[in-house]
SEZADO-64413 format. One record per residue (C-alpha): residue number from 1; x, y, z. Coordinates in nm, 2 decimals. Example, Ala and Ser with C-alpha at 12.3 -4.5 7.8 and 13.67 -1.06 7.14 Angstrom:
residues 2
R  num      c1      c2      c3
R    1    1.23   -0.45    0.78
R    2    1.37   -0.11    0.71
end
This chain:
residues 198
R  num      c1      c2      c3
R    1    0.00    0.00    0.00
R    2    0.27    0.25    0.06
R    3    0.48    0.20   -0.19
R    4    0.19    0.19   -0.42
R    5    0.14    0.52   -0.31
R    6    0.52    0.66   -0.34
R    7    0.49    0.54   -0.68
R    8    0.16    0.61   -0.82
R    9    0.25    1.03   -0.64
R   10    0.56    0.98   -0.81
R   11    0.53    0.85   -1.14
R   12    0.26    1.21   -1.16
R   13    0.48    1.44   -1.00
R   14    0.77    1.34   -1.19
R   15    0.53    1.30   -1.54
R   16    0.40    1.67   -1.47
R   17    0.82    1.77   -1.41
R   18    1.04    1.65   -1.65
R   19    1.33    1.91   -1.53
R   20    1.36    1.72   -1.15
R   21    1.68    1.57   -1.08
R   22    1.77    1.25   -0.94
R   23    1.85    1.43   -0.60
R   24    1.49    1.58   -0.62
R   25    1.32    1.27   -0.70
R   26    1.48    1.10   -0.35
R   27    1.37    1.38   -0.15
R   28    1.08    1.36   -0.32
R   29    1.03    1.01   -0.18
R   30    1.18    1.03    0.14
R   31    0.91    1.28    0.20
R   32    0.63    1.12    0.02
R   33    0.69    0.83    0.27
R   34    0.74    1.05    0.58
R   35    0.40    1.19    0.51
R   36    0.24    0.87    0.43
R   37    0.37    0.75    0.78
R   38    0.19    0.99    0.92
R   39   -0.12    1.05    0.80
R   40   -0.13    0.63    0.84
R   41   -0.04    0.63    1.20
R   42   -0.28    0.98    1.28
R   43   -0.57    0.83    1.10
R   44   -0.51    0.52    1.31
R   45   -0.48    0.70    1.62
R   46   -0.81    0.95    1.52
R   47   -1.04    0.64    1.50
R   48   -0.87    0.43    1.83
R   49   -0.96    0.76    2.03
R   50   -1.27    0.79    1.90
R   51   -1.35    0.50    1.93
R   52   -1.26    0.54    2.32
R   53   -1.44    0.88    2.33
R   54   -1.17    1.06    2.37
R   55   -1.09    1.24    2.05
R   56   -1.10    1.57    2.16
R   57   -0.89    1.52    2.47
R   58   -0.61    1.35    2.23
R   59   -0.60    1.65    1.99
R   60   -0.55    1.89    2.28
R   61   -0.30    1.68    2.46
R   62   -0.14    1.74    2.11
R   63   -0.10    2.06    2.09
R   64    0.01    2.10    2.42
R   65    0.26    1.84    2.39
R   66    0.41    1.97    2.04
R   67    0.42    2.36    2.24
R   68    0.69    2.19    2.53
R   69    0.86    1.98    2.20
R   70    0.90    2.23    1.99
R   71    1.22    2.38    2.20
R   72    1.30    2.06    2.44
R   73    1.33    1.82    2.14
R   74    1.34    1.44    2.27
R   75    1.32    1.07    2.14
R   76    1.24    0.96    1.81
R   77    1.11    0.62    1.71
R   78    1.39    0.45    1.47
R   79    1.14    0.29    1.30
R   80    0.75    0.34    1.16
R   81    0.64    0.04    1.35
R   82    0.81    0.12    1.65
R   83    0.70    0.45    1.65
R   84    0.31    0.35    1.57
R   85    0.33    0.16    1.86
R   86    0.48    0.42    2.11
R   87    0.30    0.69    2.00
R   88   -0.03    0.47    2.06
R   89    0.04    0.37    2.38
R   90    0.18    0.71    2.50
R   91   -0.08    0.93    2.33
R   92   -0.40    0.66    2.37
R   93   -0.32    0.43    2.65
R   94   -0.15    0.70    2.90
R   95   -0.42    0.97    2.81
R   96   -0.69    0.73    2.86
R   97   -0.53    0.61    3.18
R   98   -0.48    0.96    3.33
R   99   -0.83    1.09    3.24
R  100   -0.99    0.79    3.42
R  101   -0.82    0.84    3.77
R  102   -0.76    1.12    4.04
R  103   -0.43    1.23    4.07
R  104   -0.38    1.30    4.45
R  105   -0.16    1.64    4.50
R  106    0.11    1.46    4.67
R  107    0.16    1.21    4.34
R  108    0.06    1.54    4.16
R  109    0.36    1.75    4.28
R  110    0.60    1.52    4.24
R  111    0.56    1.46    3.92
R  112    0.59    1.81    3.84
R  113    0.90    1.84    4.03
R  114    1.05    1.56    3.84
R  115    0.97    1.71    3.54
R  116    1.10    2.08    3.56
R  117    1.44    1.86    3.73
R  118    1.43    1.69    3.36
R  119    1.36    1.97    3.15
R  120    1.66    2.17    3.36
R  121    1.90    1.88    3.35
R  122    1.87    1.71    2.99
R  123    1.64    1.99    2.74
R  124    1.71    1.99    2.46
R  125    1.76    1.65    2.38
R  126    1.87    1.59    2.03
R  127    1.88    1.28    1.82
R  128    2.12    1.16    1.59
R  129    1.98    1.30    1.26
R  130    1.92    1.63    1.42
R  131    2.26    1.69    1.66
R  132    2.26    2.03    1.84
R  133    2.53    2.13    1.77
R  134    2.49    2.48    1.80
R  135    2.57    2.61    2.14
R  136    2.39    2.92    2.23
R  137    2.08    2.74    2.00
R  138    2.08    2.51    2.29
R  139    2.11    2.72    2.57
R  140    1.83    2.94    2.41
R  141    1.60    2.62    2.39
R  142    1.70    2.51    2.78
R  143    1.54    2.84    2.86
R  144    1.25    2.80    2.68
R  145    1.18    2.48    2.75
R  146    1.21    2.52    3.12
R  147    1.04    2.85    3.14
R  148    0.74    2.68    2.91
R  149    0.74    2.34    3.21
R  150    0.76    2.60    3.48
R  151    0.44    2.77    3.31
R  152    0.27    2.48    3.27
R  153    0.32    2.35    3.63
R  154    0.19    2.67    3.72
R  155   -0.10    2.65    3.55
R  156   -0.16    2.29    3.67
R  157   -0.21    2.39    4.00
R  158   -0.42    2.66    3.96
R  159   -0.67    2.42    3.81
R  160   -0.62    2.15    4.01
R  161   -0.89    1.88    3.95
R  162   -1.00    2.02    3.64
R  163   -0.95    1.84    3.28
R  164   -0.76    2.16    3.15
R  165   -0.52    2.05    3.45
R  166   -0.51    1.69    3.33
R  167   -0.39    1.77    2.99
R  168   -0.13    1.98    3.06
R  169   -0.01    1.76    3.32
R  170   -0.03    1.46    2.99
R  171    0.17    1.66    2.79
R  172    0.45    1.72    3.05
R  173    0.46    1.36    3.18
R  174    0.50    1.28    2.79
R  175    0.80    1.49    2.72
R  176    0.99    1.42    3.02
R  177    0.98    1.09    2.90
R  178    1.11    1.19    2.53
R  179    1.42    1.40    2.73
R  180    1.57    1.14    2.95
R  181    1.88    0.95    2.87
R  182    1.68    0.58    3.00
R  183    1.45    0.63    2.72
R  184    1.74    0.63    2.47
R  185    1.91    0.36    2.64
R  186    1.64    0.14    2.63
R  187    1.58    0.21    2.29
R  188    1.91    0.15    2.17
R  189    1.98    0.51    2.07
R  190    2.26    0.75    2.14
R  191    2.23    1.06    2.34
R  192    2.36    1.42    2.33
R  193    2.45    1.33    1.96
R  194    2.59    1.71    1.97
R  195    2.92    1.57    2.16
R  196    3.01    1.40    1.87
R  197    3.06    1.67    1.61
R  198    3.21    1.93    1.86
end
């Protein structure tokens, strides 16, 4: 199915472009096949969680997640199928987890103060196709990222035992695992890939 549908996007790009050179045409399908990936795994994910009712509550998890990954960076899946199947149970099963139970304040505050430890100890974390390299770049991004946790902790305890409170939280727990070095290790990938080129 996916390669049917590199080629078939293919065959018209590059029948509707004759002037595209062979460099081109393997972007051309490294990016076809990044976007079938994910518009694959997010139509998989849109029916799972609405299937579980919780459609809504996975879309703004989402956006609150992508607004700490943006400058904190974090884990990539090496693979589509590995990724398919983190990204379902970390964006369905967690969320769905967390939305059924009541977080007590003690369990509540300390995994906030885990967090903001994590974003100040190991944000950005890079990956080995997209080293850091770039110094200040990274201590701009540590900023933001921490100042962005802090907010969000903040606002998490404002509106304690609300859902607004609940997704937030979601989004932080999520990151924190994308940033720390155990996640890598497990996964077999390196870490602080910016020491490498420096």
């Amino acid at each position: 199915m996916r390669q049917a549908f590199i080629s078939h996007t293919l065959e018209f790009i590059t029948s509707n472009n004759k002037n595209l050179t062979e460099e081109e045409i393997e972007k051309l399908h490294y990016g076809l096949e990044s976007l079938y990936i994910i518009l694959t795994k997010f139509t998989v994910l849109f029916i799972l969680t609405s299937l579980l009712g919780i459609l809504k509550d996975f879309l703004l998890i989402l956006v609150f997640f992508n607004l700490l990954r943006y400058p904190a960076f974090g884990f990539h899946a090496g693979n589509s199928f590995l990724c398919f199947f983190l990204s379902t149970l970390l964006f369905v099963g967690l969320p769905y987890l967390f939305l059924q139970i009541e977080i007590t304040n003690p369990i509540l505050y300390i995994l906030l103060g885990i967090s903001v430890i994590c974003f100040v100890l190991f944000a950005p974390a890079d990956t080995e196709k997209r080293p850091l390299t770039n110094r200040k770049k990274r201590k701009i991004r540590k900023i933001v990222a921490t100042t962005l946790v802090i907010i969000y902790a903040i606002l998490i305890i404002s509106l304690q035992h609300t859902i607004w409170a609940k997704y937030l939280l979601i989004a932080v727990v999520l990151e924190t695992i994308a940033l720390l070095p155990s996640t890598y290790w497990i996964f077999g990938q390196s870490y602080r890939n910016y020491k490498k080129l420096v």
